[in-house]
C-alpha positions in Angstrom: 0.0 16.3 -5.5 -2.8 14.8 -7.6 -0.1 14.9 -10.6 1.7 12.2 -9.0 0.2 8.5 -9.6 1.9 5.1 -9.7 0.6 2.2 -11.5 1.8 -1.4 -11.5 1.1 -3.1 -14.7 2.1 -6.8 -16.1 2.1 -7.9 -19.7 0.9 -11.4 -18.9 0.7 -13.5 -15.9 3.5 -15.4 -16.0 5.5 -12.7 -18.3 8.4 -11.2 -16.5 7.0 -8.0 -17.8 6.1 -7.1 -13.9 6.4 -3.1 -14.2 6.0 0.1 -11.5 5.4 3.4 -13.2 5.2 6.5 -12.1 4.0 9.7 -13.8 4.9 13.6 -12.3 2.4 15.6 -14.9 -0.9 13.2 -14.6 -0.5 10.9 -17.0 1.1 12.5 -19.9 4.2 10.4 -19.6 5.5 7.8 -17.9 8.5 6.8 -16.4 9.6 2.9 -15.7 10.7 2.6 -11.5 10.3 -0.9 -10.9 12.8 -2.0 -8.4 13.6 -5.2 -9.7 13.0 -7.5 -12.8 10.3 -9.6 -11.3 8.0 -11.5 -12.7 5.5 -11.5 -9.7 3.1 -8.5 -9.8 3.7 -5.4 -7.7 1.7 -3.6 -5.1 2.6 -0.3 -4.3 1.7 2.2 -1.2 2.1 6.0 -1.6 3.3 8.0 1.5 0.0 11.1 2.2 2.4 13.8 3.2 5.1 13.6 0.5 4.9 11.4 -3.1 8.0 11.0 -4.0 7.8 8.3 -0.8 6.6 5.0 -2.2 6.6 1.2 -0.8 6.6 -1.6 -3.4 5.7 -5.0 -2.5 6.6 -8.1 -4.1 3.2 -9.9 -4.3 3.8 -13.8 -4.2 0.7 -16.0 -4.7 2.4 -19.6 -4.6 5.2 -20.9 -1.9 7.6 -21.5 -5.0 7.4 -16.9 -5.4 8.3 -16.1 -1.7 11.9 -14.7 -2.4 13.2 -14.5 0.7 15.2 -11.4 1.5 13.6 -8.9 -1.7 10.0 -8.6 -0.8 9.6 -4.9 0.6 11.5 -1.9 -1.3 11.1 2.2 0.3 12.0 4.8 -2.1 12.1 8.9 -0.6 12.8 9.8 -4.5 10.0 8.8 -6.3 11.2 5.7 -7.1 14.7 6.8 -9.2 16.5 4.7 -6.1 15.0 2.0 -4.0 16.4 0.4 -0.6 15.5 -3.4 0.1 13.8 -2.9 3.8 13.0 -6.6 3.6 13.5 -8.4 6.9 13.9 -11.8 8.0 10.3 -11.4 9.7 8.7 -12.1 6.3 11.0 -15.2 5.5 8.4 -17.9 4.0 5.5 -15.2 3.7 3.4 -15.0 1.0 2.8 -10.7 0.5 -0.3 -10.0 -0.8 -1.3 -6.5 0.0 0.4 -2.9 0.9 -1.2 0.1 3.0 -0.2 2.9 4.9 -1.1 4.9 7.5 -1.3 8.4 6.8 0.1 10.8 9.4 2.0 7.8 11.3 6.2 7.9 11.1 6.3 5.7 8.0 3.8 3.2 8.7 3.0 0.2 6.5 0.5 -2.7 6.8 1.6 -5.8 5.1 -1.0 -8.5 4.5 0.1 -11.8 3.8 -1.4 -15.3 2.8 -1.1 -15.9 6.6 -1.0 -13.2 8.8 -0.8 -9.2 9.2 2.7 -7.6 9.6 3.2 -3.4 11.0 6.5 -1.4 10.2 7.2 1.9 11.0 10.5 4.4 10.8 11.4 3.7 14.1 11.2 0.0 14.4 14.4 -2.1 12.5 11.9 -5.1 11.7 8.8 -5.9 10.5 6.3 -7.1 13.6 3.7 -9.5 13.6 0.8 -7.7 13.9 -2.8 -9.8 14.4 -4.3 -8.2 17.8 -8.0 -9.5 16.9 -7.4 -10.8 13.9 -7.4 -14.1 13.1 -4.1 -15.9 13.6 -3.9 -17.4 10.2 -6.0 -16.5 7.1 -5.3 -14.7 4.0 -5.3 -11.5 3.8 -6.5 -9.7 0.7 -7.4 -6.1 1.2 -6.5 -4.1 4.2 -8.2 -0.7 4.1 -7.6 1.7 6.8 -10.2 3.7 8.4 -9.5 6.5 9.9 -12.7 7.7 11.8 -12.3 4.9 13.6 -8.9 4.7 14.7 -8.6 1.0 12.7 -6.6 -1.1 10.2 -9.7 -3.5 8.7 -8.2 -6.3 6.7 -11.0 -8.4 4.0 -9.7 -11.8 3.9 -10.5 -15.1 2.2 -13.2 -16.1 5.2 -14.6 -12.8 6.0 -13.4 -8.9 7.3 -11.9 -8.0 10.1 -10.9 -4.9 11.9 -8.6 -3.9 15.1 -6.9 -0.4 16.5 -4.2 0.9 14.3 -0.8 0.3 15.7 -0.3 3.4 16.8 -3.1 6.6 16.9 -2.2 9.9 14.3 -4.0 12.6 14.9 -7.1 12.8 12.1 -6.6 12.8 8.7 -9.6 14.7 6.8 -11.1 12.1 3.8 -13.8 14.6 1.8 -14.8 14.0 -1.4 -16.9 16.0 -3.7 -19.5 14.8 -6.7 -17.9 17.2 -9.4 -15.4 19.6 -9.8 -17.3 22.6 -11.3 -20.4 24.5 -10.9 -22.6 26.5 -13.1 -25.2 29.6 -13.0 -27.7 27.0 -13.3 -26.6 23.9 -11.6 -24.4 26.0 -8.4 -24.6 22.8 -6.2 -21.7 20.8 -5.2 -22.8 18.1 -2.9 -20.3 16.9 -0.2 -18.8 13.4 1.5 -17.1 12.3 4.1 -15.2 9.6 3.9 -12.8 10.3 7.3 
């Protein structure tokens, strides 16, 4: 539902004005969801089968932010109720950096300023997760692609890539270079970014 978005904002760096929003009507209003005053910036993951499923990640950039225990929040309602899914797992972790894999059972990527951790429905606890990748650097950006069946995480030394945690059958990516044609310009040229 491209009416759906969420957008973390924050006032200042060091405000506690740390805010999740979400809009239903594409951007004509906007309604406050964050799941706890905070004043550590948010990153936020958005399920691809239903929006009103959201992930919101506490993202800590010094060992004095780590917050043990309320790091991870899952919302099924668009964010008017959250559920700490924060495990012991990411004690001491650093969380920089929320994806998820669209057509898995609920599966996030969580990149830290150490290591890669997997979650999905089914499992109680967040895993370790660094098959091929290295076993401590930063991660900044992980970016799934889906043509290849791979989680690729850009950290502070270089990018990286390994097989998702678990395969999900394929999950069509096409954009287009405009949304209208005309009589006299009829083309609409296509990409594939699957």
């Amino acid at each position: 539902n491209p009416d759906v978005m969420y957008v973390a904002t924050w006032d200042s760096y060091w405000g506690d004005g740390k805010k999740v929003w979400r809009t239903a009507d594409a951007g004509q209003t906007w309604t406050n969801i964050t799941p706890v005053s905070s004043w550590i910036a948010f990153d936020i993951a958005v399920s691809s089968y239903d929006e009103n499923i959201v992930w919101v990640i506490k993202a800590a950039q010094r060992a004095s932010d780590a917050s043990n225990g309320e790091k991870v929040y899952y919302s099924t309602d668009g964010g008017t109720n959250w559920t700490n899914i924060t495990t012991a797992d990411l004690d001491d972790e650093y969380l920089t950096n929320i994806v998820h894999q669209r057509g898995s059972d609920g599966g996030i990527y969580i990149g830290t300023r150490r290591a890669v951790y997997y979650k999905n429905n089914s499992m109680s606890n967040f895993m370790l997760f660094n098959n091929d990748l290295p076993l401590s650097t930063a991660s900044v950006k992980l970016v799934t692609y889906y043509r290849g069946g791979k989680i690729r995480n850009g950290t502070n030394r270089s990018a990286y890539e390994c097989d998702f945690y678990e395969q999900t059958p394929p999950s069509a990516q096409i954009a287009a270079n405009r949304f209208d044609a005309t009589c006299l310009d009829n083309q609409i040229q296509f990409v594939d970014h699957s």
